[in-house]
N, C-alpha and C positions, 0 to 999 in steps of 0.2 A: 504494500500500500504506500501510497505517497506522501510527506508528510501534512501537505492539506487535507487530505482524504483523514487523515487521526486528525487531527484539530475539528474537522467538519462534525465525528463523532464527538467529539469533547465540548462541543458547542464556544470553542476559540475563536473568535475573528481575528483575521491577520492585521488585523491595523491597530490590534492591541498590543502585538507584541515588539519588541526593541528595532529602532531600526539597525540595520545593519551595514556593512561596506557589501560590494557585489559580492558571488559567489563567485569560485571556492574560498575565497577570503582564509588561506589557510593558517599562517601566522593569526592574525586577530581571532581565528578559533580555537588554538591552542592557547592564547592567554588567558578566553573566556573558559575554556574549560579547566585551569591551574591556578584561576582566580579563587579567592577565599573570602566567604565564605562561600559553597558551591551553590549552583543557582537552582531554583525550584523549577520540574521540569513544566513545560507549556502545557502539556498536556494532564499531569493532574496532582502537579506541587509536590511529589517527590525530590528527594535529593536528584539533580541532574548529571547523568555522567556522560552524557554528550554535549556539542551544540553544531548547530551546522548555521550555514546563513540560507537563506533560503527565497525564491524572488515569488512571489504571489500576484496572480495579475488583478490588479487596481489595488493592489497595499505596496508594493517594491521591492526591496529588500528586508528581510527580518530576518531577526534571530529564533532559530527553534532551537529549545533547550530538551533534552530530553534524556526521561530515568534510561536503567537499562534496559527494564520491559519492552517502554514504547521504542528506543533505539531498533529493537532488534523486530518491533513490528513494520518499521518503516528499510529493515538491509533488505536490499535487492541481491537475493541467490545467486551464486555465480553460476554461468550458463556455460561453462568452461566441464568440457568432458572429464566424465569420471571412469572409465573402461579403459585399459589399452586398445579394445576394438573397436571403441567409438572416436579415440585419440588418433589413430589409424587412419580413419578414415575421411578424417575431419583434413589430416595433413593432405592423404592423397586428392582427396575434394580441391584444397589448395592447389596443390602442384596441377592437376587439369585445368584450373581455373589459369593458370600462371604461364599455362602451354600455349592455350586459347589464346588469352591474350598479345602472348610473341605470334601467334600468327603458326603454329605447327596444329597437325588434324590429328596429329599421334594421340592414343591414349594412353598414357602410360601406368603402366602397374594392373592390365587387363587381367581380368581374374576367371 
């Protein structure tokens, strides 16, 4: 989920919370997050153990702060293979792609 999508459940409007510098603002979110004392998360005043900045359209930039519950309601799973034989595949997928593009009809690694 996104993290307006949690706030939309939490009944947060983004214009309530801090503004922020653009995203990934990565330095200014490691201060905010080593600041003391730690921030209450946006979503439901827990201690916060993230922040991100965040851009919302018609609020801008803001700060979302967030515990580690909601942190990990809003991580996007990696889509990155988990198999040697999906790793495999994904490479040789590249390499035709890579063939194609130079301009050769070869398929390589026909199975």
């Amino acid at each position: 989920m996104e993290p307006a999508e949690l706030l939309a459940r939490h009944g947060i409007a983004p214009g309530t919370l801090e503004p922020s510098p653009a995203p990934p603002a990565r330095r200014p979110t490691l201060d905010r997050v080593m600041a003391m004392p730690p921030r209450p998360c946006s979503a439901c005043g827990d201690m916060a153990a993230t922040a991100r900045a965040v851009t919302f359209a018609g609020a801008g930039h803001r700060w979302v702060d967030l515990c580690r519950d909601h942190a990990l309601a809003v991580w996007r799973p990696s889509r990155v293979p988990a198999t040697l034989p999906e790793i495999a595949a994904d490479l040789r997928a590249a390499l035709v792609a890579a063939e194609r593009a130079r301009g050769s009809c070869q398929e390589p690694f026909s199975s």
